[in-house]
C-alpha positions in Angstrom: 7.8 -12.9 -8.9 8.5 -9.7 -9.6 7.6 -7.6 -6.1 6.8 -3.8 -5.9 6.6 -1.0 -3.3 3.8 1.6 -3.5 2.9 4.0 -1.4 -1.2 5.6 -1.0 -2.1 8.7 0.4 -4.7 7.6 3.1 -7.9 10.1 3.6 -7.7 9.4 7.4 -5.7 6.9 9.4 -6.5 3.5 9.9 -8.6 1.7 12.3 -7.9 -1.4 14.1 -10.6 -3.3 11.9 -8.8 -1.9 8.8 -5.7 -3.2 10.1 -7.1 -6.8 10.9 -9.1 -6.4 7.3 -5.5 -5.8 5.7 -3.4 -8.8 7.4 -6.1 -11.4 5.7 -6.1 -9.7 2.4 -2.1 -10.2 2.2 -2.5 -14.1 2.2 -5.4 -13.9 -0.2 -3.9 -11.8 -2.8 -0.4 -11.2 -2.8 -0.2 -8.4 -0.6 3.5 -9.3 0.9 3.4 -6.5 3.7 2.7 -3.3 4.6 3.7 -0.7 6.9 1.5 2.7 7.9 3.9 6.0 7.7 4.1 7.1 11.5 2.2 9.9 10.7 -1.0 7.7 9.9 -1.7 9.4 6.5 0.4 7.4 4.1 0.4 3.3 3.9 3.2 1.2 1.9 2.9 -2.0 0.2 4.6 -4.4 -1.2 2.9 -6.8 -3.6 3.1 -9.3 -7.1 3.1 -7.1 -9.5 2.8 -10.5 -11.5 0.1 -11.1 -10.2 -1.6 -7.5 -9.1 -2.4 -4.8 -11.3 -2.4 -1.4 -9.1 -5.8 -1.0 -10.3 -6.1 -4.4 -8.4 -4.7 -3.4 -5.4 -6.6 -0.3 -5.0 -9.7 -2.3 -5.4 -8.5 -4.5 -2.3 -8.0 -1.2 -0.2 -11.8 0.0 -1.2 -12.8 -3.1 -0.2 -11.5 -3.2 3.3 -12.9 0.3 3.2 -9.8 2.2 3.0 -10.4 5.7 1.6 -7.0 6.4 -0.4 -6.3 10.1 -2.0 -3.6 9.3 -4.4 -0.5 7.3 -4.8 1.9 8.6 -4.0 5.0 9.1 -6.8 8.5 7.1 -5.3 11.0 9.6 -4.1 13.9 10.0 -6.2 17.4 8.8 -5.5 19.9 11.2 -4.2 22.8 11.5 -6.7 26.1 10.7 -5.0 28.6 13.6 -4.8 26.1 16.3 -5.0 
């Protein structure tokens, strides 16, 4: 299993039926969990990537009629010492 974190720009914040579409894609798919940024406007996952292609995942978002933007690029590490 090899699992990754991405993050989506979200056109508008969630609804509760969004939410509820979103917990029974995860056991379907391979969507291990996700988490909406407290602002409402970004969402994180976690999924497969052995099993997911983004493109794949995106599709699952449309299809609980999330609107996404973009994804979002991970931040970068800090460098220690600087």
């Amino acid at each position: 299993m090899t699992l990754v974190e991405a993050t989506y720009q979200l056109q508008a914040p969630l609804t509760s039926a969004q939410l509820r579409a979103l917990g029974e894609f995860s056991n379907t798919y391979g969507l291990r969990r996700f988490r909406v940024e407290d602002d409402g406007r970004k969402l994180r996952f976690e999924y497969d990537a052995s099993r997911l292609k983004p493109t794949e995942v995106i599709h699952v978002l449309r299809g609980a009629k999330i609107a996404i933007l973009e994804r979002v690029p991970p931040a970068e590490p800090a460098l220690a010492g600087a």
